[in-house]
KEKOLTOR-433101 format. One record per atom (N, C-alpha, C, O): x, y, z. Coordinates in steps of 0.001 Angstrom, whole numbers, plus 500000, padded with zeros to 6 digits. Example, Ala and Ser with C-alpha at 12.3 -4.5 7.8 and 13.67 -1.06 7.14 Angstrom:
<recs>
513190494310507800
512300495500507800
513200496700507800
514236496681508465
512850497750507080
513670498940507140
512900500030507870
513409501138508039
</recs>
This chain:
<recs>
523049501852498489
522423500979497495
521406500024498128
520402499686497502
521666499584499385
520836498521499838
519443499264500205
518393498634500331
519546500762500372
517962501150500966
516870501348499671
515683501024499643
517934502186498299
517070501636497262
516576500235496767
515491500042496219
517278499529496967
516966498608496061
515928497928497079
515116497251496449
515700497907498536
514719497743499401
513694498224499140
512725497503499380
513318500024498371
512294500336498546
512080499891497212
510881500000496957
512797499385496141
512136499200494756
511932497915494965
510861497686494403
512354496860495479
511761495706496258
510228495919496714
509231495420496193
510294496736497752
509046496816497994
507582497323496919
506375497128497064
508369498026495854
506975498372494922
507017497103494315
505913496576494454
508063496141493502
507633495048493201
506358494162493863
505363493734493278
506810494006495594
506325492996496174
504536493609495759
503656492883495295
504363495328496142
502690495635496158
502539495432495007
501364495159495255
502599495295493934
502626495029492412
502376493287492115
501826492788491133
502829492752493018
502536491135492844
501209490935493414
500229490402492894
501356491503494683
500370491449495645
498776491910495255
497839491333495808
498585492779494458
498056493432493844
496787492727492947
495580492968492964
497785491514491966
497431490701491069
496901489624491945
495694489495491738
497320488858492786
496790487962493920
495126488611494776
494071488022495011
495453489666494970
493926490580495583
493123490738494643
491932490744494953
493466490905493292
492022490941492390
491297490097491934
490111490211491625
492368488671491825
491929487489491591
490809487221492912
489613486987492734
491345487292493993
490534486922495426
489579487636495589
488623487117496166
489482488799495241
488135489792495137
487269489386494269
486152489901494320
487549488350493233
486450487928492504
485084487123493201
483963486898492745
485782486771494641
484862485610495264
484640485968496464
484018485318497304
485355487471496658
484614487980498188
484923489240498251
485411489892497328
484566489761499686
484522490798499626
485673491920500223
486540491357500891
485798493019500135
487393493965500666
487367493784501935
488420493577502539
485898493837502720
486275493344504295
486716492143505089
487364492084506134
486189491183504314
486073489822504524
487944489293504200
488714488564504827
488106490272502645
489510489915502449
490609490469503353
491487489613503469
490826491325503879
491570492263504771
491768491221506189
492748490859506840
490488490998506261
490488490416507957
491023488786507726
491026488080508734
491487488161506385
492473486763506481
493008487233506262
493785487094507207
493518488012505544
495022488462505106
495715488926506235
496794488370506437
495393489751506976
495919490207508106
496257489676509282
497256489961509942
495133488633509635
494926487576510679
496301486385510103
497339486068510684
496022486164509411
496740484911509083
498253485030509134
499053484435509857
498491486134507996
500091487141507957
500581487867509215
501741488258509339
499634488022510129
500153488339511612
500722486949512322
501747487031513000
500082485733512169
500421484914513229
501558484116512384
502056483136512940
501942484415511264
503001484031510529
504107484895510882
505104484187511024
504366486121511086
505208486809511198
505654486364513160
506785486290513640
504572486192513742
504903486212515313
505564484394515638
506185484076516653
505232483501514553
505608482386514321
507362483004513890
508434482564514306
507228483586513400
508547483703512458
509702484073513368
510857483649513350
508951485235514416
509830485547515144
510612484744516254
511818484846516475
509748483954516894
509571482436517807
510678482052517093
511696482123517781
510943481503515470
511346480532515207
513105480968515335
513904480158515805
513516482284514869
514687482637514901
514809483873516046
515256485017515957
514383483340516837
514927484132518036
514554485347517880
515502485820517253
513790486192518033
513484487238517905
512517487795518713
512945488790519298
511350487517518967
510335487651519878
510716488029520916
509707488142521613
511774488369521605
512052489525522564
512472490599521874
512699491502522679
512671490915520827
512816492454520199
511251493275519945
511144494501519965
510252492448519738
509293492752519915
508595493123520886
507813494067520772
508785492304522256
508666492864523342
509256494176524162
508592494983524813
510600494166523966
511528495621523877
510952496658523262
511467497751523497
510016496633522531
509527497554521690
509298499388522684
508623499456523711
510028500660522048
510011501264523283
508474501434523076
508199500998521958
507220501962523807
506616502591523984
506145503332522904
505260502859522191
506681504574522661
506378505150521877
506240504716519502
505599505016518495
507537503769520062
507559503438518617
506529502066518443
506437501483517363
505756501634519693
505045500682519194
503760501206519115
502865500803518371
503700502194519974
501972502831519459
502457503718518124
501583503686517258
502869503992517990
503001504360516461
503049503765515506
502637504325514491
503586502332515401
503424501334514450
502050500445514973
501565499542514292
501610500792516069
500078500152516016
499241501275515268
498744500915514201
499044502412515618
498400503538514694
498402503147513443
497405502822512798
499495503166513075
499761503215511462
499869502080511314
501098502117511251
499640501015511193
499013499752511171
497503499831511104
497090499753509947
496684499949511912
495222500371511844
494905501142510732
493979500940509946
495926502257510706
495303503452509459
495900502670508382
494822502418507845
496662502143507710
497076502050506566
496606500675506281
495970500307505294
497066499869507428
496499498478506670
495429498461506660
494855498076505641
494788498823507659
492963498261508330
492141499758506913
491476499486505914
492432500774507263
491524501348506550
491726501719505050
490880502150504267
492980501463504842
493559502044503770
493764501023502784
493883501449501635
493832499851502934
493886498705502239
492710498231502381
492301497582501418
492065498330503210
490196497638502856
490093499111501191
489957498662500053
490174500457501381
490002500705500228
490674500492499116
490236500635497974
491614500190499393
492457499776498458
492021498661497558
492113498871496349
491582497561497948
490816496597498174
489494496915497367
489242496114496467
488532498056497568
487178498429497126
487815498700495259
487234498326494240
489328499556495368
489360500026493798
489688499069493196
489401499005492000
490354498080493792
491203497116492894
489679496464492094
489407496541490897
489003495944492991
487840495713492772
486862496508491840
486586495747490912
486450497277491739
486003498358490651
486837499252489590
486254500017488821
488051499122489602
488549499610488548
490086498891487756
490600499340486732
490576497722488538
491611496863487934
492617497172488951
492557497973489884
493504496422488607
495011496504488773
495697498095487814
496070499121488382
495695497917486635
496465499165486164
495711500530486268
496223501589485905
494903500462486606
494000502177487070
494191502064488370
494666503112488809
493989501032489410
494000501472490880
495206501825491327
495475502909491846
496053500797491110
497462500712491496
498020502302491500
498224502996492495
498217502694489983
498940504213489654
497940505309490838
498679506009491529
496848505448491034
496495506441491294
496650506053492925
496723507068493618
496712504843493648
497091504596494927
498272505022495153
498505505409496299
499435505081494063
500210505423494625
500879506900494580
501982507339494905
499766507433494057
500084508911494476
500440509566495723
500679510767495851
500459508392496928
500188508943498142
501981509654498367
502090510133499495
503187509769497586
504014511238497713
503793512104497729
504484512800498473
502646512807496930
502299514060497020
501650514586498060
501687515747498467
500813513304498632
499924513794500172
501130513828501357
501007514496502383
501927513272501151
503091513407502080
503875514448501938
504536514807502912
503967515136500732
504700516242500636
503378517295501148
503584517870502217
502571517466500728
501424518565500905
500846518012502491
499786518538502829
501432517033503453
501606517113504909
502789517677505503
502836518081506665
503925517701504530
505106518508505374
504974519056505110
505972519649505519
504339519936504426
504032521809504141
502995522449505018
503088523570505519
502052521655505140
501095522159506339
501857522356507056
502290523485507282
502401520871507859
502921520482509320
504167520890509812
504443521040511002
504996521085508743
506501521365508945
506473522387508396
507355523135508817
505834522834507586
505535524814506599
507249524399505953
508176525158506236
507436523434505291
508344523244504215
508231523888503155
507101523908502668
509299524603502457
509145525555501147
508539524500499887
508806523305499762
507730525261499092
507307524762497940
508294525349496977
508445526541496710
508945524310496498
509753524438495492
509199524521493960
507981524424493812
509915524672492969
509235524597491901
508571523229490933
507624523136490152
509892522008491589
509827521099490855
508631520952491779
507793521533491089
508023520593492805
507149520282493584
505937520563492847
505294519629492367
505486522024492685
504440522471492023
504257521884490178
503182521813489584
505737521505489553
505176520776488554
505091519495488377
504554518982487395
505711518761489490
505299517558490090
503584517342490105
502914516775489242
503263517777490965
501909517820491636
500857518046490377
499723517568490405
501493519034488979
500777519322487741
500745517808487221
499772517208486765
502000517359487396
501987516038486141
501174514980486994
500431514357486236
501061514573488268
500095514001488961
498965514031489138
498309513179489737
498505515192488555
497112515838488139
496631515357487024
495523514925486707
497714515507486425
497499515043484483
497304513353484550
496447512766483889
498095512794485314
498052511613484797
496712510871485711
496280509761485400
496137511708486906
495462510919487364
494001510997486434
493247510054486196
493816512809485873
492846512830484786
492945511490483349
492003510976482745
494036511317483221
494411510472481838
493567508626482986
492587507889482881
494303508710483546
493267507311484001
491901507244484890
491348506268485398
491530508717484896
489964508754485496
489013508337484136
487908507795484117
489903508817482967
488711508688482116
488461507628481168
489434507193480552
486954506987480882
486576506289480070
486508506220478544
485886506960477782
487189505300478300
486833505475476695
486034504951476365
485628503890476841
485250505985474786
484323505021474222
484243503996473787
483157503594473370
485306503270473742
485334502277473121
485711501073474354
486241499983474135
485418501433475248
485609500740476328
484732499310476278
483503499231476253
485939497914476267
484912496650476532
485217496535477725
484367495761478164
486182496928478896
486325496129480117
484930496205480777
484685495259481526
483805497301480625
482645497134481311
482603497677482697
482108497217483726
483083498488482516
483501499521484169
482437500626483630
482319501279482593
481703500508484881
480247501717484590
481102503033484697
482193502975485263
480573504402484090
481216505504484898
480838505524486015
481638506159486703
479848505076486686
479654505491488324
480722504420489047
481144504748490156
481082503416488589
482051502049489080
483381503414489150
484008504058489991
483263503291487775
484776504277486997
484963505594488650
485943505730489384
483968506127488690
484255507782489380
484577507083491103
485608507360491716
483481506165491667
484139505549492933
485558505208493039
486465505705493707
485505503854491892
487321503177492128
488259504490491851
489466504255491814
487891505692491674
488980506507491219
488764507136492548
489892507214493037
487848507655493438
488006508651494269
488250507746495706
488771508258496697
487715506083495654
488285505226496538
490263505310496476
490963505705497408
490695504891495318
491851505088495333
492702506218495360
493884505918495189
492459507507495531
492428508622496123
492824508778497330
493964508924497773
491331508724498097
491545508129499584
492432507468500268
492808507945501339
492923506315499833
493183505329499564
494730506031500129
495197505869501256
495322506806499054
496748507620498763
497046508270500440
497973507993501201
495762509312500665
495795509716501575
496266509315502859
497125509900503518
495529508080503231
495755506928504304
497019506842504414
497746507350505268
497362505989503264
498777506078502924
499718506888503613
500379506576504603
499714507613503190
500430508978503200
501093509292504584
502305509478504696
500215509336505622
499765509251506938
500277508250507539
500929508474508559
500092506689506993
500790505680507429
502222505674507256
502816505926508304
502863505491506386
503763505496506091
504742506498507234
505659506115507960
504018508247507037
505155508782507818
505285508232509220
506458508097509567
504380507881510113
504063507224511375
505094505850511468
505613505582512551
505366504958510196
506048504386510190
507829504794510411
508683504361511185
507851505789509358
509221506326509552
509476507322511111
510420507886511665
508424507167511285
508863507881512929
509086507057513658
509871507373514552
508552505645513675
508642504580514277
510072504005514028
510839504174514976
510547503406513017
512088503561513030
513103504056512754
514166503558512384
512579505814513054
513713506546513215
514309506756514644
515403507238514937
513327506279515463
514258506831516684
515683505685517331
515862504467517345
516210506507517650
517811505755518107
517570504672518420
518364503910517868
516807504115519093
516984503163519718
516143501839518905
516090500807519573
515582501802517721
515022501240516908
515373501234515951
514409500763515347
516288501463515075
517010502051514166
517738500800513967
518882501086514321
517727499434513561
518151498435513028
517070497603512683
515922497609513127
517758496656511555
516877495435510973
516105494587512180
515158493954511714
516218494473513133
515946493333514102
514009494420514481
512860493981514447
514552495901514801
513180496438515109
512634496589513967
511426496429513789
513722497020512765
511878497061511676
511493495842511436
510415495972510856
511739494699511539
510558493240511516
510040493876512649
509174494636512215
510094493965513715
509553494072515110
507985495171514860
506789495128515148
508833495976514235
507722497251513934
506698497261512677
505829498120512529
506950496078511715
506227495388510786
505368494239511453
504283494076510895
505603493472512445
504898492327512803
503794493171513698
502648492725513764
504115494294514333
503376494789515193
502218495573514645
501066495533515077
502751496429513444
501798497089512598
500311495549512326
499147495551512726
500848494784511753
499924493798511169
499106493393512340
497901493643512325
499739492690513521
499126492360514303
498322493121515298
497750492507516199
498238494418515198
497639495687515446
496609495809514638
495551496250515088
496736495417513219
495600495419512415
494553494018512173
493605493770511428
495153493427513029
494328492103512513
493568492061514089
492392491705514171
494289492426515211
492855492391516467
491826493564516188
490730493649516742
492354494501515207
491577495832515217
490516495027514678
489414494804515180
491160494477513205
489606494092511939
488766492837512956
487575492602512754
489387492258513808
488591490841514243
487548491600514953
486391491664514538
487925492120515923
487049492912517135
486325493988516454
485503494327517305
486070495023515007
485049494861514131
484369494403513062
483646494916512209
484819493179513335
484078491809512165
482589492215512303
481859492321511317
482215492414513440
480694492438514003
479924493143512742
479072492802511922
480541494080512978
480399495442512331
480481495285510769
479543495252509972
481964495188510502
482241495317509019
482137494002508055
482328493980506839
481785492914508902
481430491573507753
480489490815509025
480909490270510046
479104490995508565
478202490740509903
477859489492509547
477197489136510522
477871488593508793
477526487408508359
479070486629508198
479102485644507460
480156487002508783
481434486690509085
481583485693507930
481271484516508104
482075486154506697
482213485588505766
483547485367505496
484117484958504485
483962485729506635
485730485569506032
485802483988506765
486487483262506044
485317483296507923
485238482219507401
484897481202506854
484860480072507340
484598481570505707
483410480937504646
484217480908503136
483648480692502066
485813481200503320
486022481348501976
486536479952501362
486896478972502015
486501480052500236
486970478885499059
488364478691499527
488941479468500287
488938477462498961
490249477088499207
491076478376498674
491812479182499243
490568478196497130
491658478632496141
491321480178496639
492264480674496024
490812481114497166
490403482245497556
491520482657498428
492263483590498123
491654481901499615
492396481886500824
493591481689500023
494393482598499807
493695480679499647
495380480870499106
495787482187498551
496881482643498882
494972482879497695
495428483902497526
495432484835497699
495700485680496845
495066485134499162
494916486543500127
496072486429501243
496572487405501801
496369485278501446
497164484615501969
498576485270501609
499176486215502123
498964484228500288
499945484832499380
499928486031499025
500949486718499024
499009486377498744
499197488257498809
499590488813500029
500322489773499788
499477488690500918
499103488960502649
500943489230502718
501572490288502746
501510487527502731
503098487677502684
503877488150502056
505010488409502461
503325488441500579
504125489282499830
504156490278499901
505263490794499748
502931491203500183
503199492145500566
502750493110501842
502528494316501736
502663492359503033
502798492723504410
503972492389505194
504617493007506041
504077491128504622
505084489865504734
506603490929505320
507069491391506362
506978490867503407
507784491356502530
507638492542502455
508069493212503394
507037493167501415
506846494265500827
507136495458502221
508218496044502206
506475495661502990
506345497063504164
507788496206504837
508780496926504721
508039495121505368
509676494642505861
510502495711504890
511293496489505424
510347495726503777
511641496372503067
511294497628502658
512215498183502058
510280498287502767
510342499797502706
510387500245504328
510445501456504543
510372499698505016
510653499894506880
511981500049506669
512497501123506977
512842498894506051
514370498564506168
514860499908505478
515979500365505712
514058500449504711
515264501291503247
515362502491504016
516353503154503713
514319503205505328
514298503846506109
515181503902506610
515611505047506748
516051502721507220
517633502681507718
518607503201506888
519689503504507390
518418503354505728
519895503641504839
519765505027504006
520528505918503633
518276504700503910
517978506675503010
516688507019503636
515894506287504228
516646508126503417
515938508907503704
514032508879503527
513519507901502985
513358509768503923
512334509272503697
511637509492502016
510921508926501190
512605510998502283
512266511465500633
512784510863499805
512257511155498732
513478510225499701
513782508868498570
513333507764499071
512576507447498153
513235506974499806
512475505571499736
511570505830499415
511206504938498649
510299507115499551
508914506972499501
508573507015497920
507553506467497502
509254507527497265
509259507789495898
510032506725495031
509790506922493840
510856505695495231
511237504561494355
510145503598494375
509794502886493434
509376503677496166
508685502605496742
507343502961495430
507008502117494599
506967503839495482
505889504478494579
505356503859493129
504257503871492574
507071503142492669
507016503226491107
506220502113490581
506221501988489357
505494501227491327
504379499901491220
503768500115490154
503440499170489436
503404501789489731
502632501658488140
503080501411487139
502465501433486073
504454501074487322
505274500955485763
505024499245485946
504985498719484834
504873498404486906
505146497754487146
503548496832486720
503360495928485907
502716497445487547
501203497276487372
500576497285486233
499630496504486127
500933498181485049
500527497874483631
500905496955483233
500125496165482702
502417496654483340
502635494994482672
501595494133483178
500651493611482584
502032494072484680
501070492804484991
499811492705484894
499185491648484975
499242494048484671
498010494103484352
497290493367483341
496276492673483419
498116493706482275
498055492845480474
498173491348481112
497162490647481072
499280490865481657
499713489678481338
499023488691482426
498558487640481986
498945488897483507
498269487709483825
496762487903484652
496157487143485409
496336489803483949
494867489724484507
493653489937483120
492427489950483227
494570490105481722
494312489981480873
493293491520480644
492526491652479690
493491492550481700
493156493493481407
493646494546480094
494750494750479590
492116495161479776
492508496064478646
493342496979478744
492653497936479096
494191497259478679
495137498348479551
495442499442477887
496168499068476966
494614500868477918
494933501774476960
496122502869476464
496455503757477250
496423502822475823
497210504347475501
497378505483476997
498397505899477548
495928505719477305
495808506633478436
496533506167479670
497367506782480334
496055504971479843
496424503791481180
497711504440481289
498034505236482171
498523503979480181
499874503446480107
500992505349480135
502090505709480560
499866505974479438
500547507878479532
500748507721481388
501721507558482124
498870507913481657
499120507831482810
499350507658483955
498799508233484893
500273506767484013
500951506280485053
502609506240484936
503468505855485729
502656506591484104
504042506904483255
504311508456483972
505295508757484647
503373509177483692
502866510507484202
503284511004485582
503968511856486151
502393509871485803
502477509981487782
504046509311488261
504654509898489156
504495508397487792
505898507975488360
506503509567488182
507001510148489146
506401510179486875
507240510866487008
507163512084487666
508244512472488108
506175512829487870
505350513467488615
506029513324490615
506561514150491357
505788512448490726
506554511943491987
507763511733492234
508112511675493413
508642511576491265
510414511753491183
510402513293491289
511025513845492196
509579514116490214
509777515603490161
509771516599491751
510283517623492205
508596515228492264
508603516089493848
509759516192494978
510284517184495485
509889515318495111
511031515232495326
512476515253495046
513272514770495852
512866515814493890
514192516388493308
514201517832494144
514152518873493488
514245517869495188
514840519299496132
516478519368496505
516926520319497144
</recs>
């Protein structure tokens, strides 16, 4: 019970987090936002560790499981959340969210390459209803006031796509990271969460040059920072702490798929405190895709 309710913890936390990043995207930009969020939520977590004794579990870190949670740190936070970041921005909270979190199916259609895992049946109508529902929120209605161009509309959809992919990739790198014996308790997945972040925050500083050349990340508004910030802990913080943890108690094929369910979660909040139009279609599809992603995983 404790690894589910960790990974459904964790879709809450990206689901809060979510609503905090779109607000902050109103006043800057996905690169600019990534590189406080990360920076800041890294030296909070290495504070954290200092404070309750911990900071030698981090150092213990073996070798192998810390370049793997630096990898997948870089790929998921650094590249995968700057896009993440681009859809939230061009297409909302309740369209980005559902189709970001398609990234089960890219994880299943990587253990079939990589591991030549059997395709089952529910799998293949999994992958149909994930199809369906991502068509049901690619498309525009005519009667559309939110004011999302179709060319806005076709990016934030194929950004958050991408987006899945990254994902996908990160995540398993993570579960390799605390699966091995010797990492395999609560004390290393903070260890292997603080490291991911702080892996991603020297990555984004050392190409600030590059990816925010007028270094605007320190240039932001109060109320901006607060809430990249607060997003940052809720769900870098929090959120990846407890889908790392649910890794300890179940499996990968169930944490990755409770962790997933943020779109049921993301339409509410979508309505309620981003005051988005959220349609009939929205609401099919993402309904669609949760279920679509339970289907894949019923083996």
């Amino acid at each position: 019970m404790i690894g589910e309710l960790a990974a459904l913890g964790a879709a809450i936390c990206w689901t809060a987090s979510a609503v905090l990043y779109k607000e902050a995207l109103l006043d800057t930009r996905p690169s600019s936002a990534n590189i406080v969020r990360c920076t800041c939520v890294s030296m909070l977590l290495i504070v954290s560790l200092v404070v309750v004794g911990k900071i030698g579990v981090l150092a213990s870190l073996p070798l192998n499981a810390a370049v793997l949670s630096s990898v997948s740190g870089v790929i998921g936070l650094g590249l995968g959340d700057s896009l993440y970041m681009v859809s939230l921005k061009l297409i909302g909270v309740a369209r980005a969210v559902p189709l970001t979190c398609t990234y089960p199916l890219f994880s299943i259609l990587l253990a079939i390459l990589l591991r030549r895992e059997v395709v089952t049946l529910y799998v293949v109508v999994g992958a149909i209803a994930i199809l369906l529902g991502i068509w049901f929120l690619s498309r525009r209605e005519k009667t559309d006031v939110d004011e999302i161009s179709r060319r806005d509309l076709i990016k934030g959809v194929a950004t958050a796509l991408v987006t899945a992919v990254v994902w996908s990739v990160s995540i398993a790198l993570v579960h390799m990271a605390v699966g091995l014996k010797e990492t395999s308790t609560w004390d290393y997945a903070l260890a292997v969460n603080t490291l991911r972040v702080l892996a991603t925050a020297v990555f984004l500083l050392a190409s600030a040059p590059i990816t925010d050349r007028k270094f605007n990340f320190l240039k932001l508004q109060r109320r901006t920072l607060s809430a990249l910030i607060s997003g940052g802990i809720v769900a870098l913080a929090l959120g990846w702490f407890l889908l790392t943890m649910s890794f300890l108690y179940i499996p990968e094929s169930e944490g990755v798929p409770i962790s997933s369910t943020s779109p049921l979660f993301a339409t509410t909040a979508g309505i309620i405190f981003l005051h988005e139009r959220v349609t009939a279609k929205i609401v099919a599809g993402s309904v669609i895709i949760v279920i679509g992603i339970f289907l894949i995983f019923m083996t």
